[in-house]
C-alpha positions in Angstrom: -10.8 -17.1 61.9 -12.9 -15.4 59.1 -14.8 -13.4 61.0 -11.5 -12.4 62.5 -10.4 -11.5 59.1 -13.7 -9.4 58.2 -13.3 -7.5 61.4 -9.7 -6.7 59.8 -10.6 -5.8 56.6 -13.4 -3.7 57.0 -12.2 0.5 57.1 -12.5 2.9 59.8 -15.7 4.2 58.1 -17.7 1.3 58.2 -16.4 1.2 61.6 -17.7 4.3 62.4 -21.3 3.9 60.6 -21.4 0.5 62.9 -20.8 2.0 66.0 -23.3 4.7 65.1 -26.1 2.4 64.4 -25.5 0.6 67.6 -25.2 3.6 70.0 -28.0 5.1 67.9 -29.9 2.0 68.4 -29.9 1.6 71.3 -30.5 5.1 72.5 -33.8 4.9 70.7 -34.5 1.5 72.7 -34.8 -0.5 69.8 -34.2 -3.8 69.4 -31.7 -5.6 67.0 -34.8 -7.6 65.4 -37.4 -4.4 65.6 -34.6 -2.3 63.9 -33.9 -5.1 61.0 -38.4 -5.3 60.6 -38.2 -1.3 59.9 -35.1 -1.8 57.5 -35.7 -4.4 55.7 -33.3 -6.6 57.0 -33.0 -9.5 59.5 -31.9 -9.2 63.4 -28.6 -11.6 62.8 -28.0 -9.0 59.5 -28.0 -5.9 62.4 -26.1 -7.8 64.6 -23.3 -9.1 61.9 -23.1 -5.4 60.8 -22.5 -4.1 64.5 -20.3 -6.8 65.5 -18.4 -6.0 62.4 -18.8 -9.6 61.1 -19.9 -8.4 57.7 -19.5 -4.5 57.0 -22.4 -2.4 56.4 -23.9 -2.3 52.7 -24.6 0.4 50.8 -28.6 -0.3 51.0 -27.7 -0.9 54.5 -26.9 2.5 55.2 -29.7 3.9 53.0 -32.1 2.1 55.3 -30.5 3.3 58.6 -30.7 6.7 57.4 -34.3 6.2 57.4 -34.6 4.6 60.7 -31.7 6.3 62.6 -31.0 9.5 60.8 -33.6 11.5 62.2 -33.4 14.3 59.2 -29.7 14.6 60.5 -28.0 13.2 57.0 -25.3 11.5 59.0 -25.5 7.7 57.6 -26.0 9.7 54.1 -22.2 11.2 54.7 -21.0 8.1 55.8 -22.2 6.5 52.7 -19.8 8.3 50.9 -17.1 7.4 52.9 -17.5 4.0 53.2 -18.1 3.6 49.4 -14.8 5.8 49.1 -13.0 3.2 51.3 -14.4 -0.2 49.5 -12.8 1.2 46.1 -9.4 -0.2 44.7 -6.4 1.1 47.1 -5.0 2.5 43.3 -8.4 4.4 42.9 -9.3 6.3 46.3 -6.6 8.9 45.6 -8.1 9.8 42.3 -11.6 8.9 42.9 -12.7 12.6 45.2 -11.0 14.6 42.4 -13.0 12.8 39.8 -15.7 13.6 41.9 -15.2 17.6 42.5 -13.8 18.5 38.6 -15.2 20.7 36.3 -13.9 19.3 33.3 -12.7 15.6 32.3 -11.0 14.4 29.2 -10.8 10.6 29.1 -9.5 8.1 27.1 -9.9 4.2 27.1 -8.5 1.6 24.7 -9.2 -1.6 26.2 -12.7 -1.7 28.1 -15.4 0.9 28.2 -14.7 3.7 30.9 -16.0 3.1 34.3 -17.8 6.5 34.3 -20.0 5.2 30.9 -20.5 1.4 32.2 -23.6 -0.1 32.7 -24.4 -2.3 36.0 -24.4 -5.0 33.6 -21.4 -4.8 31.8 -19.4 -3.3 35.1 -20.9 -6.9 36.9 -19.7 -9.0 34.2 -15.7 -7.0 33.9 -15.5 -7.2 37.7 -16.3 -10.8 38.4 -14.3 -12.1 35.3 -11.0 -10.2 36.9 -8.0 -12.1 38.1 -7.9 -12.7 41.1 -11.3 -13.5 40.8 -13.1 -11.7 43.9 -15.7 -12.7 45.6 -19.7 -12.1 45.3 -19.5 -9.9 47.8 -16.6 -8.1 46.6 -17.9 -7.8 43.2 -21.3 -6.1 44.7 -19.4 -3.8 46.9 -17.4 -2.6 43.4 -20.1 -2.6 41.0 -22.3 -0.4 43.8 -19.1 2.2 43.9 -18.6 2.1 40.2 -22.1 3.6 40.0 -22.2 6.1 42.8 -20.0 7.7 40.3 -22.2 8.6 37.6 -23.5 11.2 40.0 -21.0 13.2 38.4 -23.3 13.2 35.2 -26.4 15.0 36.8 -24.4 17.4 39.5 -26.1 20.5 39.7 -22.8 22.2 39.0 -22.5 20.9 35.7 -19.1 19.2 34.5 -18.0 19.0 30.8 -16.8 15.4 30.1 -15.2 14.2 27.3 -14.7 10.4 26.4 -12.8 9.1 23.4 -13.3 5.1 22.8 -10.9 3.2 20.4 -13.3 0.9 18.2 -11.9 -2.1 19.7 -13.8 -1.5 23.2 -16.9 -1.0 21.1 -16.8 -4.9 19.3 -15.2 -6.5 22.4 -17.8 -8.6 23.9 -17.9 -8.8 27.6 -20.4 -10.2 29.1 -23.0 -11.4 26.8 -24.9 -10.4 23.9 -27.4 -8.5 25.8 -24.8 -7.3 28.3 -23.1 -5.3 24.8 -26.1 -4.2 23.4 -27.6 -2.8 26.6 -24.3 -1.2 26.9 -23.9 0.3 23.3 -27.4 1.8 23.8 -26.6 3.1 26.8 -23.7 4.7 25.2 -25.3 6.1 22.4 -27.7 7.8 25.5 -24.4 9.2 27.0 -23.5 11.1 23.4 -26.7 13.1 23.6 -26.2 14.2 26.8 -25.3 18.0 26.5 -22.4 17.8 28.6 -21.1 14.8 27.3 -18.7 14.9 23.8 -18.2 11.1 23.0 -15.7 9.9 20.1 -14.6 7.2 18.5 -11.0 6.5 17.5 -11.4 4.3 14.5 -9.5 1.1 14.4 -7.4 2.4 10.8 -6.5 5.0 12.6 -3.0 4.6 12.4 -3.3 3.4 8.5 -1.4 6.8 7.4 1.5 5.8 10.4 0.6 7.7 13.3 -1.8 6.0 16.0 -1.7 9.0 19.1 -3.5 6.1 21.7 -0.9 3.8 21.7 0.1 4.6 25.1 -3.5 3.5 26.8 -5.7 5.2 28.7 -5.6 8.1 30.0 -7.4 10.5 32.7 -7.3 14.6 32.0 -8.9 16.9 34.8 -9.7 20.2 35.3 -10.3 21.0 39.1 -11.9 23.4 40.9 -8.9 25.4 41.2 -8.6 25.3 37.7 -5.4 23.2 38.1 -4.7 20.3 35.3 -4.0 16.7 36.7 -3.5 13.0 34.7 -4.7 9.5 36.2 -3.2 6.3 34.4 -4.0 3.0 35.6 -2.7 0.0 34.7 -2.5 -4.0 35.7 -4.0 -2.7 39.0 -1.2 0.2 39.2 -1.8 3.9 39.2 0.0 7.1 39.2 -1.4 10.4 39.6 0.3 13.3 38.1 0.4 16.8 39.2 4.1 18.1 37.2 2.7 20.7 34.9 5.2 19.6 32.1 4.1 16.2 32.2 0.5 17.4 32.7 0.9 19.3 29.0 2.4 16.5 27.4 -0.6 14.2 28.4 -3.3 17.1 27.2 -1.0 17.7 23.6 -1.2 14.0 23.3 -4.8 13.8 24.1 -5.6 16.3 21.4 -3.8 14.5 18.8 -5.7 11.2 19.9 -8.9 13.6 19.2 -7.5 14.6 15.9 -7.5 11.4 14.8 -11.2 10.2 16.0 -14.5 10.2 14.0 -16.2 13.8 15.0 -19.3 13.0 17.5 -22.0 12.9 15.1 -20.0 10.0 13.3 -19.0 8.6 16.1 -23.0 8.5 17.3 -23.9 6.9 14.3 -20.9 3.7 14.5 -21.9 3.1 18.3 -26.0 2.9 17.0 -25.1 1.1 14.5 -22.8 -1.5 16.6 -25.6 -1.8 18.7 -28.6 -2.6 15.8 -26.7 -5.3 15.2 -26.5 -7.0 18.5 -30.5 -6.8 18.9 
């Protein structure tokens, strides 16, 4: 019955990038075992990936492109699919425009943005979640989680912008070394020169006004040049494409900038946060 169930639940790109492998296999008159010895992997591994008793891993397909590919980049595309298709149904709609945009202005109250995680501090988020998933499950989301910090080194260059309330920046997840690793890494992010990074102070909303009350928030530019916002909440999304809607959501973003510490500032808080957890 479970291996029933894995056949169901893995996509029609894994699919595909099994079937591949198999036809491509065999054509090349390897074996399950002698293909497994070149990759890395054991026979029964090949075999459970073909038979579509476990669907094929990210590594996986790294490998096979090495042993199948042939210079033809065809389990490379695939990799990108079937990372696509492993996300959270609420997050493979927005996931390709994140992807493509020129621009992002992002803002996260509660846990550090996905695009800025660390492996460690994405591990320890995902496998503390409710439901809790299982190791598998929490491999296959960490893995897409940082396919997507490709974004930072494209070679056409995209202007990101992140604001973080304080809170995110002195709540522990993980461990100690988890949130220090992390901090550092974020202070690495900030001198990145397409990066702006900011931090919305907790008094911020001392003088009566608090502009990030409403949670996070995703701003795009796209290729197109067109303006889009991606909320997410309790495992809920919506993607918005009304242009009135769309302005509110970049007005309100500017006031929530208004109100943060300017990046310099902003640097010097997250080092600071993160001296003291050495």
């Amino acid at each position: 019955m479970a291996r029933a169930e894995n056949r169901e639940a893995i996509g029609p790109a894994a699919r595909m990038a099994a079937a591949v492998a198999r036809k491509t296999r065999v054509k090349k008159g390897l074996t399950q075992d002698r293909l497994g010895t070149r990759m890395g992997f054991t026979g029964a591994a090949i075999s459970a990936m073909e038979r579509l008793i476990h669907p094929v891993s990210d590594e996986m397909l790294v490998q096979l492109e090495h042993a199948l590919g042939g210079g033809t980049g065809i389990f490379e595309e695939m990799r990108e699919l079937v990372r696509l298709e492993k996300l959270p149904e609420q997050f493979r709609g927005y996931a390709p425009i994140e992807q493509k945009a020129v621009a992002l202005w992002l803002y996260a109250n509660h846990v550090v943005h996905g695009l800025f995680q660390t492996e460690g501090y994405a591990r320890a988020l995902i496998a503390g979640g409710y439901p809790e998933p299982t190791p598998e499950r929490v491999e296959e989301l960490v893995v897409g989680r940082m396919a997507r910090k490709a974004l930072f080194d494209r070679r056409q260059v995209c202007e990101i912008e992140l604001i973080l309330d304080e809170s995110v920046l002195k709540r522990a997840i993980g461990n100690e070394e988890v949130m220090s690793e992390q901090l550092a890494y974020l202070a690495e992010c900030a001198r990145r020169k397409n990066v702006n990074l900011q931090v919305l102070p907790l008094e911020a909303g001392l003088g009566g006004e608090y502009a990030g009350d409403r949670g996070m928030m995703n701003l795009v530019e796209t290729p197109a040049h067109d303006h889009v916002t991606f909320l997410e909440i309790q495992g809920e999304s919506l993607l918005i494409t009304d242009r009135p809607k769309v302005s509110t959501h970049r007005q309100r973003y500017a006031k929530i900038r208004a109100q943060a510490l300017d990046p310099r500032r902003s640097l010097g808080l997250i080092e600071e946060l993160a001296g003291a957890r050495r």
